[in-house]
C-alpha positions as CSV (number, residue, x, y, z in Angstrom):
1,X,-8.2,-16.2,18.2
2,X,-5.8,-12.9,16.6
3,X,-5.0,-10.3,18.5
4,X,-4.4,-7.3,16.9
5,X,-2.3,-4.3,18.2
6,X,-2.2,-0.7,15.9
7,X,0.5,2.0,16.1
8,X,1.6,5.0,14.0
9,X,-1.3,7.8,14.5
10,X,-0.9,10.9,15.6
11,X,-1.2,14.7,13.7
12,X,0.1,15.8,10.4
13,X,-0.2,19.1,8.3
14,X,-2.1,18.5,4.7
15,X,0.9,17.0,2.6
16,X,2.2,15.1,5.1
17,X,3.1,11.4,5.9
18,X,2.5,8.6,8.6
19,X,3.4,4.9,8.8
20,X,0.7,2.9,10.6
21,X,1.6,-0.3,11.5
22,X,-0.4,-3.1,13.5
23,X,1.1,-6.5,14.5
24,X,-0.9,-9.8,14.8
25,X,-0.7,-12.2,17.2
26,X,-2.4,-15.5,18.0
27,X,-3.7,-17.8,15.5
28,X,-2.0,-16.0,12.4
29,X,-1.7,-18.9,10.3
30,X,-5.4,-18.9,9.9
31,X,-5.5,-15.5,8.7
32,X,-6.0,-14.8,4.5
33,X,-6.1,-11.0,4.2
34,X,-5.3,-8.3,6.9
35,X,-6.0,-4.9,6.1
36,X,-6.8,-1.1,7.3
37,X,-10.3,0.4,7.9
38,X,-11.1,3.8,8.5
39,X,-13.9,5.6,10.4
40,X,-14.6,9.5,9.9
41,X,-17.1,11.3,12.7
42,X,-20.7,10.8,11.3
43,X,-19.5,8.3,8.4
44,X,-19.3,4.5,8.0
45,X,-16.4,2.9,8.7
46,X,-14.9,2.1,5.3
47,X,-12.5,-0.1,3.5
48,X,-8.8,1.9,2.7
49,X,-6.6,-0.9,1.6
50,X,-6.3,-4.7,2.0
51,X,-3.4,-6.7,1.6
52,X,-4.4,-10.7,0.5
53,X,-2.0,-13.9,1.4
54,X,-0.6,-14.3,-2.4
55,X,0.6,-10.4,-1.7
56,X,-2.5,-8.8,-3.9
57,X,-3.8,-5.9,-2.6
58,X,-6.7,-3.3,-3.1
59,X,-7.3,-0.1,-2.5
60,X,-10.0,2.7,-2.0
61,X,-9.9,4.8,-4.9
62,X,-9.9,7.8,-2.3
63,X,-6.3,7.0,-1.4
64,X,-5.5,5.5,-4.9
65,X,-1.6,6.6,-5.4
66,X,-1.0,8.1,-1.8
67,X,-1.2,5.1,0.5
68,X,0.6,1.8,0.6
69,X,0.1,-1.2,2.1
70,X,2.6,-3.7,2.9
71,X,3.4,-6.6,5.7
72,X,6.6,-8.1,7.4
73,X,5.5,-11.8,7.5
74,X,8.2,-12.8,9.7
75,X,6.7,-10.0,12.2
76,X,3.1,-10.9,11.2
77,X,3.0,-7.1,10.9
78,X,0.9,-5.3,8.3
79,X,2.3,-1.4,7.6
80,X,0.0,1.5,5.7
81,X,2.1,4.4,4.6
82,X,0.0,7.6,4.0
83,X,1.6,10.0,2.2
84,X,0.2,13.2,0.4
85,X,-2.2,13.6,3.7
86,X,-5.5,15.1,3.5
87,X,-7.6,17.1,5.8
88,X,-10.3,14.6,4.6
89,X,-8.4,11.6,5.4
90,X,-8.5,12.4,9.3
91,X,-10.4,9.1,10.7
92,X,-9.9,6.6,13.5
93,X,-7.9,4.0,11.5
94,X,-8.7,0.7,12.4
95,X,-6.4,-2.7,11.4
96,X,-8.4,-5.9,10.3
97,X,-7.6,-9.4,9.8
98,X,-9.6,-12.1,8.3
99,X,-9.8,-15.7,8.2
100,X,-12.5,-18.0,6.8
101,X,-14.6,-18.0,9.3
102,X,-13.9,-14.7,11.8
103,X,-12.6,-11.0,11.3
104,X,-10.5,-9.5,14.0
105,X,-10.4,-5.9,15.0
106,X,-7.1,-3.8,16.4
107,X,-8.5,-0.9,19.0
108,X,-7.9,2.1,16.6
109,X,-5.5,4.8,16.5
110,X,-6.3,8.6,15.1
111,X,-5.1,9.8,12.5
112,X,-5.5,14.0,12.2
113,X,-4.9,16.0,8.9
114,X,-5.0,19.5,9.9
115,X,-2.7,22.6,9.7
């Protein structure tokens, strides 16, 4: 089992910038990707950036340029910078990790754009 504990929300003006971080705890060695979800009102919860074990990441094209993703392996933490901050990027951000067989959720933390 992972546990998975998220940090870093809060509110921010349109332009702005927030560090989300999420450690991992548990059977970490298992794990081959961790990553960051989001989940607008009304929407599905969608993909924003994934980091993989050889350090290749991805990205939603949405965030493309403004977001980062990164990870402390010595902390088994896994950071998303969000800069350039839009009103449509206000979501419950959610951290994920994935092994071969499960995927492990962290409990959220909201993220507001808005001036």
């Amino acid at each position: 089992q992972v546990q998975l504990v998220g940090s870093g929300g809060g509110l921010v003006q349109p332009g702005g910038s927030l560090r989300l971080s999420c450690a991992a705890s548990g059977d970490t060695f298992s794990l081959n990707s961790l990553g960051w979800y989001r989940q607008a009102p009304g929407k599905q919860r969608e993909l924003v950036a994934r980091i993989f074990g050889g350090g290749n990441t991805n990205y939603a094209d949405s965030v493309k340029g403004r977001f980062t993703i990164s990870r402390d392996i010595a902390k088994n933490t896994v950071y998303l910078q969000m800069n350039s901050l839009k009103p449509e990027d206000t979501a419950v951000y959610y951290c994920n990790a994935r092994s071969w067989e499960n995927a492990y959720w962290g409990q959220g933390t909201q993220v507001t754009v808005s001036s």
